[in-house]
LUMLUM-956381 format. One record per residue (C-alpha): residue number from 1; residue in one letter; x, y, z. Coordinates in Angstrom, 3 decimals. Example, Ala and Ser with C-alpha at 12.3 -4.5 7.8 and 13.67 -1.06 7.14 Angstrom:
<rs>
1|a|12.300|-4.500|7.800
2|s|13.670|-1.060|7.140
</rs>
This chain:
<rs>
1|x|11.870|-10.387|139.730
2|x|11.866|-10.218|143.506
3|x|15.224|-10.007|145.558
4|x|15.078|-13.531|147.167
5|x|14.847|-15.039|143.411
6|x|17.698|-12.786|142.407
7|x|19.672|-13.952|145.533
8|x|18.987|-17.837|144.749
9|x|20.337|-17.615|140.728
10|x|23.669|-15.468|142.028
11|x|24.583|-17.207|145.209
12|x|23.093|-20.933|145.090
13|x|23.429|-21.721|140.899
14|x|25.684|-21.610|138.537
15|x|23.384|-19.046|136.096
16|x|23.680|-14.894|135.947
17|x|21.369|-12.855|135.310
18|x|20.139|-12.233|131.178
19|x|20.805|-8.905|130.117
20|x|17.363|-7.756|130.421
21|x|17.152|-8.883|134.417
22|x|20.401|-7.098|134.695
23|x|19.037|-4.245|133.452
24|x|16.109|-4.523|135.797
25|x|18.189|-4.639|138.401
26|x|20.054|-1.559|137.680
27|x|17.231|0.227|137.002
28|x|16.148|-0.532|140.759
29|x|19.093|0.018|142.210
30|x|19.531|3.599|140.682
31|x|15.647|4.691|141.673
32|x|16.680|3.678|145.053
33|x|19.906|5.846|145.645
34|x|17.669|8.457|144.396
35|x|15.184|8.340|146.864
36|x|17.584|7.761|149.432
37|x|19.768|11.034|148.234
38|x|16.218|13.340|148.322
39|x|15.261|11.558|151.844
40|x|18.321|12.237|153.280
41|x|18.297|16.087|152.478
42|x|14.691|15.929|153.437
43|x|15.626|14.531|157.369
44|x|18.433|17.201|156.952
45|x|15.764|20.005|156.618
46|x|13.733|18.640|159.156
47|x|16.494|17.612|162.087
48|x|17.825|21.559|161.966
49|x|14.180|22.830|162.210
50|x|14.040|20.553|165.683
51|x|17.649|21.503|166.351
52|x|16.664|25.567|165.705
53|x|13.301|24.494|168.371
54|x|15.972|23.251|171.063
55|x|17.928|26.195|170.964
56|x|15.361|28.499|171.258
57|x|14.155|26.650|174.195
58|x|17.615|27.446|175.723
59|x|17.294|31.152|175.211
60|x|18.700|31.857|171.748
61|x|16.814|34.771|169.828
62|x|16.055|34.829|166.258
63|x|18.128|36.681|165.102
64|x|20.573|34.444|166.366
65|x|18.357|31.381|164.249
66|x|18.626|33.102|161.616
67|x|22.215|33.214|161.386
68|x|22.413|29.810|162.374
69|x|20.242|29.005|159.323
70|x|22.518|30.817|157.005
71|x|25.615|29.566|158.108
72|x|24.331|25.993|158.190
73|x|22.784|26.445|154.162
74|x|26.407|27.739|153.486
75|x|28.465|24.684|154.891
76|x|25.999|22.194|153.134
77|x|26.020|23.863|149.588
78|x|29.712|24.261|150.086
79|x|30.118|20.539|150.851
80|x|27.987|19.537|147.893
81|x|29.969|21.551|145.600
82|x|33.030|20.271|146.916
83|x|31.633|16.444|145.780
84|x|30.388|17.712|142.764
85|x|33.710|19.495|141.769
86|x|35.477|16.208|143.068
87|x|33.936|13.726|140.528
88|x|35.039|15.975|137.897
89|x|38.604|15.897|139.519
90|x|38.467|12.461|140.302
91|x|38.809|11.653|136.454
92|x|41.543|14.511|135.520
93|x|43.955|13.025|138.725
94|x|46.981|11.911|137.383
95|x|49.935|13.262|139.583
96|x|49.234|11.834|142.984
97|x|49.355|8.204|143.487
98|x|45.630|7.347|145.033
99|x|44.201|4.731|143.488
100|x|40.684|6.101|143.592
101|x|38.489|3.166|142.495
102|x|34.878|3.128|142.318
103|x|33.300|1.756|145.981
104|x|31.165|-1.772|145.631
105|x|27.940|-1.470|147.358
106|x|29.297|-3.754|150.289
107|x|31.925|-0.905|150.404
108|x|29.221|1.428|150.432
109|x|27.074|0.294|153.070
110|x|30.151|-0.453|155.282
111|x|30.998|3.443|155.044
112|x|27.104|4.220|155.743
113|x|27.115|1.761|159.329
114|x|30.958|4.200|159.943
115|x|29.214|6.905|160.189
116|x|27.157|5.946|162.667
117|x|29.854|5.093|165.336
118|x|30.983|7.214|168.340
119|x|34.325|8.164|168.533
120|x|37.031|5.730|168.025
121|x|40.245|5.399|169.130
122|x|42.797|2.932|168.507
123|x|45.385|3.480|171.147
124|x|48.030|1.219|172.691
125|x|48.457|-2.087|170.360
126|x|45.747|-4.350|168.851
127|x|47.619|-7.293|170.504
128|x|46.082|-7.079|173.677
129|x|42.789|-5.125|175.170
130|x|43.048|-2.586|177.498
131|x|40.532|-1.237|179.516
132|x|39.406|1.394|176.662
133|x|37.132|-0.949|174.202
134|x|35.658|1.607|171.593
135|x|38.284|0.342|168.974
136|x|37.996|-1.984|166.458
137|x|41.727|-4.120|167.189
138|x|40.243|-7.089|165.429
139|x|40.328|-5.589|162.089
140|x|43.444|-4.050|162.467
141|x|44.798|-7.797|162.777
142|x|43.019|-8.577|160.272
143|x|44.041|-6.148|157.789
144|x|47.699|-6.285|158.914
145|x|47.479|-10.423|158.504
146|x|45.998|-9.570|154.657
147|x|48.862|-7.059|153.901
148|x|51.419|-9.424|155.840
149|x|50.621|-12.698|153.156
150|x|50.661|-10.389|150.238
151|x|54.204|-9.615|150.714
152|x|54.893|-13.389|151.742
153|x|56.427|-12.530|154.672
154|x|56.703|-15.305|157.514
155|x|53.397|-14.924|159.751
156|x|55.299|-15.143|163.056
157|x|58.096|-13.637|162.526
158|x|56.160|-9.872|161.817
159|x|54.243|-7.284|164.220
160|x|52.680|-4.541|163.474
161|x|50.020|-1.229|163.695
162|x|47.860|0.710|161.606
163|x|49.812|4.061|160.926
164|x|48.068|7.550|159.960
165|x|50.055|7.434|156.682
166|x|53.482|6.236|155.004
167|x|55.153|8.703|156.958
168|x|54.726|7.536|160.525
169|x|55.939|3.976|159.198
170|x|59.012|5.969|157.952
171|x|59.377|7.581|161.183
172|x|58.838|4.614|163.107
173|x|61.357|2.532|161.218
174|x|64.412|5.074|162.250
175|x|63.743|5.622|165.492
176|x|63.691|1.770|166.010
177|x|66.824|1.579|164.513
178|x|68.093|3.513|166.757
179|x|66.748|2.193|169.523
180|x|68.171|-0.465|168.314
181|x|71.426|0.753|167.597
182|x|71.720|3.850|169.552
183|x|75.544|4.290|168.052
184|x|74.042|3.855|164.584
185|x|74.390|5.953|161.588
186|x|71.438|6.482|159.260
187|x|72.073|5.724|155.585
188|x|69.630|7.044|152.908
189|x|69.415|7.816|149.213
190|x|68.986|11.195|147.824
191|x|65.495|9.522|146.085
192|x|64.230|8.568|149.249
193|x|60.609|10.223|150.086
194|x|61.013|13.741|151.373
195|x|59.622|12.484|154.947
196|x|62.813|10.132|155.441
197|x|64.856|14.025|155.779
198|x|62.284|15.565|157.648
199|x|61.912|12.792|159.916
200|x|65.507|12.634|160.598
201|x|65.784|16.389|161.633
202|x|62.574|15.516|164.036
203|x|63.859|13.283|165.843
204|x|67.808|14.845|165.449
205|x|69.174|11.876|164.750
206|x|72.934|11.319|166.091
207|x|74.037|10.689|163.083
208|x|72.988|10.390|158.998
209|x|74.364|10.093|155.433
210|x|72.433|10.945|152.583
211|x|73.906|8.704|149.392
212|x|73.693|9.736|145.843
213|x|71.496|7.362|143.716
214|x|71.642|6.578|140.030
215|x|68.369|6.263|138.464
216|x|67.364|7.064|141.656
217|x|68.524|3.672|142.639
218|x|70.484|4.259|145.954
219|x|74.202|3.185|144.994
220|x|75.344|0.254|146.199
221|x|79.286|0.719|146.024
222|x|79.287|4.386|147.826
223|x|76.583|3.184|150.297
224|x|78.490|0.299|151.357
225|x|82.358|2.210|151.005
226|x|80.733|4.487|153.675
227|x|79.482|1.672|156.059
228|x|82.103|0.119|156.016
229|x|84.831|2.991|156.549
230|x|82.576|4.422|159.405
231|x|82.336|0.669|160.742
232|x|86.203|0.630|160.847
233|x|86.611|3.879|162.585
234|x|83.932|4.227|165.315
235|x|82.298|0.174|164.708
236|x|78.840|2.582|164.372
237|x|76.655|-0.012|163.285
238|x|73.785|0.586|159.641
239|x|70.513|1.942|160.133
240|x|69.107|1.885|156.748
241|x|65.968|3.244|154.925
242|x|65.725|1.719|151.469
243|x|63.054|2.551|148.770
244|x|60.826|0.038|147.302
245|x|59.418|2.514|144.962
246|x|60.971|5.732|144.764
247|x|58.930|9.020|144.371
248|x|59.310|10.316|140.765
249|x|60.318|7.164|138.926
250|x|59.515|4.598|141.328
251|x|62.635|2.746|141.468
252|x|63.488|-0.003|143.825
253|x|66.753|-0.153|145.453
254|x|68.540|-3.575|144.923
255|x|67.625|-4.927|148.861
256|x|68.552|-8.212|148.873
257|x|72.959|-7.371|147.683
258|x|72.943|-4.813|150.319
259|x|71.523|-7.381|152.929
260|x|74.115|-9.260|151.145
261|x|77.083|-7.311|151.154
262|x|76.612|-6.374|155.017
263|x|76.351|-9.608|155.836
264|x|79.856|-10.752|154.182
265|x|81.150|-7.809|156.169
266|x|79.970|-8.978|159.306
267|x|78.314|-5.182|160.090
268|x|75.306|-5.068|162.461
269|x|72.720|-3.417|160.399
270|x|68.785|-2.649|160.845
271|x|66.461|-2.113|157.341
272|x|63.341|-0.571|157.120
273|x|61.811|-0.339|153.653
274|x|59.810|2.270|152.526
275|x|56.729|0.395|150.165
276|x|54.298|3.151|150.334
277|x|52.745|2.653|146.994
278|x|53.946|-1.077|145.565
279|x|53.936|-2.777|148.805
280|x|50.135|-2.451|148.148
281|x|49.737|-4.061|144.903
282|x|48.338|-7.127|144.845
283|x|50.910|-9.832|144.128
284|x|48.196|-11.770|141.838
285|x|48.158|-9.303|139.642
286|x|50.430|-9.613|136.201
287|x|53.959|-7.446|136.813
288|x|52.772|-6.802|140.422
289|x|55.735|-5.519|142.510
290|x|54.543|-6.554|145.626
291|x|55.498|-9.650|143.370
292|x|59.241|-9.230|143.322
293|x|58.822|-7.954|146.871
294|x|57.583|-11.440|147.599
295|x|61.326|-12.649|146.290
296|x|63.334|-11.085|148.293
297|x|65.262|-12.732|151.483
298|x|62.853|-11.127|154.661
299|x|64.876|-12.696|156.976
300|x|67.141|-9.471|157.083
301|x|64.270|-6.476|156.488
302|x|63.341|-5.256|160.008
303|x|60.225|-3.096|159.047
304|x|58.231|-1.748|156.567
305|x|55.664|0.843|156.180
306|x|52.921|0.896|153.268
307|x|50.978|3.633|152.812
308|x|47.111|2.686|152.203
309|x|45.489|5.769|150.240
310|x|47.868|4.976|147.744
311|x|47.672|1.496|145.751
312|x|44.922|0.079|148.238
313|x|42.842|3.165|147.770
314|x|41.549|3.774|151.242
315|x|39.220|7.219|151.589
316|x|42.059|8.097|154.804
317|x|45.122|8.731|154.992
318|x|46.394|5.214|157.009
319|x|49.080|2.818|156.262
320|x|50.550|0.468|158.102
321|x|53.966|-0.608|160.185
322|x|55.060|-4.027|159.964
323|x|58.244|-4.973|161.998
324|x|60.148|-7.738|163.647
325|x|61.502|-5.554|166.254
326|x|59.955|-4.175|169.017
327|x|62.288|-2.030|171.318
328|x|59.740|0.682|172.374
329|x|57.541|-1.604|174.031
330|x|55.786|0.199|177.387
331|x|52.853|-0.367|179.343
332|x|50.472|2.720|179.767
333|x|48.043|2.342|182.527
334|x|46.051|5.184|181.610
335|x|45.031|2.700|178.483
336|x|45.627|-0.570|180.563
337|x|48.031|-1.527|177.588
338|x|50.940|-1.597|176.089
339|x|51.707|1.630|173.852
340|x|54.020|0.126|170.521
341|x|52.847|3.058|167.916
342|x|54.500|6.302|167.419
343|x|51.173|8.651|167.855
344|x|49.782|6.838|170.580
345|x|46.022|7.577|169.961
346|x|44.921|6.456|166.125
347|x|42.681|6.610|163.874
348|x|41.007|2.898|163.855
349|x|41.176|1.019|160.864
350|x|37.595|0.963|159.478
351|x|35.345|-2.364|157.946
352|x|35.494|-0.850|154.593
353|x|39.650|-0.699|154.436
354|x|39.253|-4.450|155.396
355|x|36.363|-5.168|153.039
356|x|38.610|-2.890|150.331
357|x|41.441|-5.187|150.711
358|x|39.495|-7.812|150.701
359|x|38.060|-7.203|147.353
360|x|41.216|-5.557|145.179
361|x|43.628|-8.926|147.336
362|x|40.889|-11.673|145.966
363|x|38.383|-10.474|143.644
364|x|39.783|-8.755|140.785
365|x|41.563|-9.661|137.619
366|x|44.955|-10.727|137.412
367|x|45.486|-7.853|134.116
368|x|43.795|-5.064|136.205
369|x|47.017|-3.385|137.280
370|x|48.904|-3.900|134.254
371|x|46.071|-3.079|131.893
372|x|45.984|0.558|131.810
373|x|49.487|1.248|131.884
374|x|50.105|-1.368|128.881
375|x|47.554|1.425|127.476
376|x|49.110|4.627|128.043
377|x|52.745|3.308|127.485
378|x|51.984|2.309|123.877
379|x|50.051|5.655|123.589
380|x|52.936|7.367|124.702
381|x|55.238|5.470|122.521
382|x|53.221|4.985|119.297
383|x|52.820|9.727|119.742
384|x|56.666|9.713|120.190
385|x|56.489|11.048|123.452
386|x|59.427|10.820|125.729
387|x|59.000|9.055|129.268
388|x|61.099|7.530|131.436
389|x|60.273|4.663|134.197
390|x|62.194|3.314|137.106
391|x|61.328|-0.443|136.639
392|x|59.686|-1.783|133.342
393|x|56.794|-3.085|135.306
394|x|55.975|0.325|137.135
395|x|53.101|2.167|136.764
396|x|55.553|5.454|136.953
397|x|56.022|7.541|133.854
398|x|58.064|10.435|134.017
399|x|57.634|13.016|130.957
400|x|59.012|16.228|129.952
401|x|56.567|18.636|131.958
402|x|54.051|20.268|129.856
403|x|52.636|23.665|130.128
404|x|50.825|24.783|133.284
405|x|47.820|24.615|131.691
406|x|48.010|20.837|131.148
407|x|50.037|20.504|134.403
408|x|46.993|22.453|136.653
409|x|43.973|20.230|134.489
410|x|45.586|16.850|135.315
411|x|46.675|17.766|138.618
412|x|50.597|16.842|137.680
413|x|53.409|16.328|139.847
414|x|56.521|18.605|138.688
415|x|59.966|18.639|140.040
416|x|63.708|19.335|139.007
417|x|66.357|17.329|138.042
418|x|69.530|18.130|136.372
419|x|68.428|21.632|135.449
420|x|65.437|19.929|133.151
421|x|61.792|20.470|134.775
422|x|59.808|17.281|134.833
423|x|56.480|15.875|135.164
424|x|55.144|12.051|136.496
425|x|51.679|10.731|135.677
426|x|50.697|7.665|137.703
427|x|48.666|5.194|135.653
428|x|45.862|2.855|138.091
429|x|43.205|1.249|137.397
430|x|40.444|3.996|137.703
431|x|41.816|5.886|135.041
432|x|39.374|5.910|131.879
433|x|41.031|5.325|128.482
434|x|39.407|8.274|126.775
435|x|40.727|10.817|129.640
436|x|44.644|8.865|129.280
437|x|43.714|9.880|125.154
438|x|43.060|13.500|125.846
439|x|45.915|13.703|127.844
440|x|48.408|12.243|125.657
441|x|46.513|14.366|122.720
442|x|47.412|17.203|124.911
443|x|50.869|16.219|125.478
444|x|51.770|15.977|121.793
445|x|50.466|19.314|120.613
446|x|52.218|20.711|123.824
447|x|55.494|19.199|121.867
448|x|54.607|20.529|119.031
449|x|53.517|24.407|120.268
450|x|57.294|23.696|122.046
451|x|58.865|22.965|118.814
452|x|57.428|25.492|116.985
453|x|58.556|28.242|119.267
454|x|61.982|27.016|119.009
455|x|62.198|27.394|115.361
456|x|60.591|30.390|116.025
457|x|63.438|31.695|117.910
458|x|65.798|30.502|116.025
459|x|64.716|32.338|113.122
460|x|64.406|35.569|114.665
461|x|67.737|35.091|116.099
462|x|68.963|34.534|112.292
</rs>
């Protein structure tokens, strides 16, 4: 069957392909990305021989080539063991939260046409053009418009900039509020993402209160007993950083009675949220946070940074800042435009983030979040293995921690809490049901190599 045909039944009928054209198809496809994977090794070979010619021209000797040649073989068969090792890593990953899903050929290709362009810089604001035009600030409105009707915020009312990670949004959000509020006092949880400390110390703010949480849930009674008693004594108006999705469980601080409570108080306040990994979700999808997110009362958040290698899946570390405030506002003429981002020059937000988006906003499955950790929740419960989650829709699970064996071959997180060591596996879609079986295989006769060394003990102690 030739292309054109195949075309005409997917794009201009209502028919798919049988089984047997499907296979066809496949069968093309994969002789194809062959070929292409020997020819481009082959031009490899061949550029460096031309590349080798040039420099001799310029005077280098052989025995100079020749150490060229070896160190060039060495950073090639390095790099393809590094790919190679990664698909085996990609499967075992269960302690970071990257949602590492399989590329679609449009994805693909758009990361093929990347790596063709010169450098890029994103600098100033995508809002207007400078006189520096090797950036790509239509897609960065694009993408930022995408992310901005997921969370059902009001079109007008919110800004913002591709970030180089969760982080910068973080650090952007408290400097504005100071800028804002430059008598303000910072107000945090001791849950909140170990950037919101070291971004305070950075930038020394004037002032800052770590609260304790509960559940990791920032709480709401201490938080507001020390607004309020700081309000009465120096009127030193809230800068807070709340947590939609805390680190280790993933809780989600209760927003909208804060905004609430402030309000009834009459206290001048800024928010910034941090949403790194469920302000990405799709809110089509069953459970999605972004969801609830979507419920809240916007009108009183002032930012919010979402990290984009995390739910979203993006190859780089970006994210992105979306605000209603814009304080640091200042015209570079070096650019010809007006400088709103924290790092100045940035990394530009490619086609395949957009076309990513794109695809996991609109194309996918309402049950494709939810599926998989349905799945290892009832594995987890039906092995009688202990696990604790921040909200019952999270994809969060927080476990006793295993041995380092298990802990290294996963690629767990571990922490501390209350003198008990810990572990959190973060369920996405990527996973593979078999590798979620070994695991909680390995998990149980962990528990049971633990309780056997107890009695163990116990008996040589008797």
């Amino acid at each position: 069957m030739e292309l054109p045909e195949i075309e005409k039944i997917l794009i201009k009928s209502d028919d798919t392909l049988s089984d047997e054209e499907e296979a066809e198809l496949k069968n093309w496809l994969e002789n194809i990305i062959m070929r292409i994977q020997n020819d481009e090794k082959f031009i490899a070979n061949i550029g460096r021989l031309l590349d080798y010619n040039r420099l001799k021209k310029q005077g280098f000797t052989k025995e100079q080539i020749a150490e060229f040649s070896l160190k060039d073989e060495e950073i090639m068969k390095f790099t393809q063991d590094l790919v190679n090792q990664h698909k085996i890593d990609h499967d075992y990953m269960f302690g970071y939260p990257a949602n590492m899903q399989k590329d679609s050929y449009v994805i693909r290709y758009l990361r093929y046409l990347e790596s063709k362009l010169y450098f890029t810089n994103s600098c100033g604001n995508a809002y207007s053009q400078g006189n520096y035009r090797m950036n790509n600030a239509k897609q960065e409105l694009e993408v930022i418009e995408k992310v901005k009707e997921n969370l059902g915020l009001n079109m007008d009312d919110f800004w913002g900039y591709i970030t180089m990670g969760g982080t910068e949004g973080n650090m952007w959000g408290i400097r504005e509020g100071f800028n804002n509020f430059p008598n303000g006092i910072l107000y945090y949880s001791d849950a909140s993402h170990y950037s919101v400390t070291k971004m305070s110390d950075m930038i020394r703010a004037p002032k800052h209160e770590i609260i304790e949480s509960t559940n990791e849930k920032i709480n709401i009674e201490k938080l507001i007993e020390r607004i309020k008693i700081n309000y009465q004594t120096s009127m030193a108006p809230a800068i807070l950083l709340l947590t939609f999705g805390t680190t280790t469980l993933g809780s989600i601080d209760d927003i909208d009675i804060i905004c609430e409570r402030l309000n009834e108080l009459g206290i001048p306040h800024y928010i910034h949220v941090d949403a790194a990994l469920y302000g990405g979700i799709p809110n089509n999808q069953i459970s999605s946070p972004a969801e609830k997110f979507r419920l809240l009362n916007s009108t009183d958040i002032d930012s919010i940074s979402i990290s984009f290698h995390k739910y979203v899946g993006s190859q780089k570390s970006n994210g992105v800042l979306l605000s209603k405030s814009k304080k640091y506002d200042k015209f570079i003429d070096y650019i010809g435009n007006n400088d709103v981002t924290f790092c100045g020059s940035r990394d530009f937000p490619t086609f395949s983030l957009q076309q990513r988006i794109e695809e996991l906003y609109h194309r996918t499955n309402p049950d494709v979040y939810i599926e998989n950790v349905r799945y290892f929740e009832k594995l987890l419960i039906d092995n009688n293995i202990y696990y604790i989650k921040g909200i019952e829709f999270g994809n969060i699970f927080v476990i006793n921690k295993p041995n380092e064996e298990i802990c290294k071959k996963y690629q767990l997180a571990t922490f501390m809490k209350d003198g008990i060591e810990y572990a959190h596996v973060i369920i996405f879609p990527y996973h593979n049901k078999k590798i979620m079986n070994e695991l909680v295989n390995e998990l149980v006769y962990n528990k049971v190599s633990i309780q056997r060394k107890r009695e163990e003990d116990n008996n040589g102690k008797n």
